[in-house]
C-alpha positions, 0 to 999 in steps of 0.5 A: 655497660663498660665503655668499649676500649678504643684501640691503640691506631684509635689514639694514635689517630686521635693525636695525628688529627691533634697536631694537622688541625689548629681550628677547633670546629675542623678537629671536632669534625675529624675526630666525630668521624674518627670515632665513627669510624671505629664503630663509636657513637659520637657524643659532645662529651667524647669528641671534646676528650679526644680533641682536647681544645674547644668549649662543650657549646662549640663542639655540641654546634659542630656535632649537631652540623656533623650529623646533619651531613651525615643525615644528608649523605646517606638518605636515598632520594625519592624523586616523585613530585606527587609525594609531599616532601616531608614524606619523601624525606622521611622515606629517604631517611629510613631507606637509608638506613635500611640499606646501611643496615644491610650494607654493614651486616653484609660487610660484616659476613664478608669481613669475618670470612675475609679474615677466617681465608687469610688466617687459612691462606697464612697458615698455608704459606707458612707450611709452604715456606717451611717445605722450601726451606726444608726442600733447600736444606736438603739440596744443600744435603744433596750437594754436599752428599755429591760432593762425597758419594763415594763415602757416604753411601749411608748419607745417600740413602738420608738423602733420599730420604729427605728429598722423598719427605720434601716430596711429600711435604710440598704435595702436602702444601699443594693440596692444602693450597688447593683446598684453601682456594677451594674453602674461598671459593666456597666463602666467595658464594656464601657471599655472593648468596648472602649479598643476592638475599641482602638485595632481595630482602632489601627489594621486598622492603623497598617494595613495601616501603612504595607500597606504603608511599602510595597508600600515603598518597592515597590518604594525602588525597583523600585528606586533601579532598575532605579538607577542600569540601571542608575550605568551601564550606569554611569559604561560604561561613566566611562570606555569610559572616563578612556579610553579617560583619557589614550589617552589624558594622552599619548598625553600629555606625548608626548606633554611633550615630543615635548615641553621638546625637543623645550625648549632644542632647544631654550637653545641651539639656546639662547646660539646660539643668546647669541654667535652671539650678542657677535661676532655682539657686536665685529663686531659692535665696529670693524665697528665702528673703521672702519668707524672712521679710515675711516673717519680720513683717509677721512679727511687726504686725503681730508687735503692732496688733498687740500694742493696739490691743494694748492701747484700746484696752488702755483707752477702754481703762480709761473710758471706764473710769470717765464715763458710766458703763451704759455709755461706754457701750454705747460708744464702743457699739458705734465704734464697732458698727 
């Protein structure tokens, strides 16, 4: 879709504005309402080309303010404490718009026939003004055919003439004024009708509007109702786990408490564990001492016992050679016994 072209007053406006305001933020404000005006959607992007001055941000933040003002000037207010806010805001914003909408179709009938009036009313004067002039024409005519009467029987008669089709021309006009005042007469009850349908279609949807405010309401309080059961019981969970809390609080207290106590008992039978594995540690070198002592006396028995094996059967040799056999018997049965 093409842009719509602004007119020239638009710019001349636009530069008019330019030249009053130094500051920024207050040219972006005139010139969004400037552009407004003109039926033209004020965007960052616009008010910044038409103000020339300023950052997109600055203009954006400026606009954004615009149009909460204008938000706030045209909503209708709902005055009814049992209503919440947000819905009687909302409810302001679209009755608001509501009778904008009407208002501006309604300006709009009455702009078109305003202008179809004057176009019909110009057009009147200008057929009334040629009349006058050509009514004071033929004066002049007139006087100049007094002037010479008695030689200008034939301009006498142009004369008559003239002033007969002046006659006619300004019943002509008078007619056609009356008529013109007829036709605004008649525009002037179109609008009055279109206005009075204006008001009643507004007062069928204001009464729609209320009417849906108060099933609304009807809701707000059911829901309310509903929500109020629902809190009562969430209440009552509540205490049950508050108390459920406490129990297990004093559970986990005395839980802390068994466990402080086993984490003493294992201190004490750590450092316990810690004794015994430092005696075990003496008794374990003491029996390793022990086994070795009683393997070298082992093996010095055993070196001893063999030696004196050796020496008896050294001795026994040597018996053998000294004395008979039957003797060494004998002898070595008594050693024995």
């Amino acid at each position: 879709m093409a842009a719509k072209k602004l007119p020239a007053s638009f710019h001349a406006e636009a530069g008019r504005l330019q030249s009053v305001h130094t500051d920024t933020r207050l040219l972006a404000n005139a010139i969004a309402t400037l552009l407004w005006q003109y039926g033209e959607k004020p965007s960052p992007q616009k008010v910044l080309q038409y103000a020339g001055q300023g950052s997109m941000a600055t203009i954006h933040d400026e606009l954004n303010k615009w149009w909460d003002a204008l938000r706030e000037r045209d909503m209708v207010r709902i005055n009814n404490p049992t209503v919440p806010q947000d819905l009687n805001d909302m409810a302001g914003r679209l009755l608001g718009a509501m009778w904008e909408e009407c208002m501006a179709r309604a300006n709009a009938s009455l702009e078109d026939q305003r202008q179809q009036a004057t176009t019909l009313v110009s057009v009147a004067e200008d057929r009334a003004q040629a009349a006058e002039d050509e009514a004071l024409r033929q004066k002049q005519a007139a006087e100049e055919a007094t002037k010479l009467r008695e030689g200008a029987e034939q301009a006498l008669a142009v004369e008559r003439a003239a002033k007969d089709s002046a006659l006619a021309g300004q019943e002509e006009w008078r007619q056609k004024a009356e008529a013109t005042n007829v036709e605004m007469e008649r525009l002037r009850g179109l609008h009055a009708k279109e206005l009075s349908e204006a008001r009643a279609d507004f007062t069928k949807q204001l009464d729609a509007m209320r009417q849906s405010l108060k099933d609304a309401e009807f809701q707000y309080n059911e829901m309310r109702k509903q929500n109020m059961v629902e809190m009562d019981a969430m209440r009552t969970r509540a205490i049950e786990l508050r108390e459920a809390t406490q129990k297990a609080e004093k559970a986990l207290a005395a839980a802390q408490d068994n466990e402080r106590s086993l984490y003493r008992q294992q201190n004490e039978l750590n450092d316990k564990i810690t004794v015994l594995s430092r005696k075990n540690g003496e008794l374990a070198a003491r029996l390793e001492t022990a086994q070795a002592d009683t393997t070298r006396l082992k093996k010095d028995s055993e070196t001893r016992h063999q030696e004196q094996q050796g020496l008896i059967e050294m001795l026994r040799n040597q018996l053998e050679q000294l004395m008979p056999a039957a003797e060494l018997r004998e002898l070595l049965k008594g050693i024995k016994q």
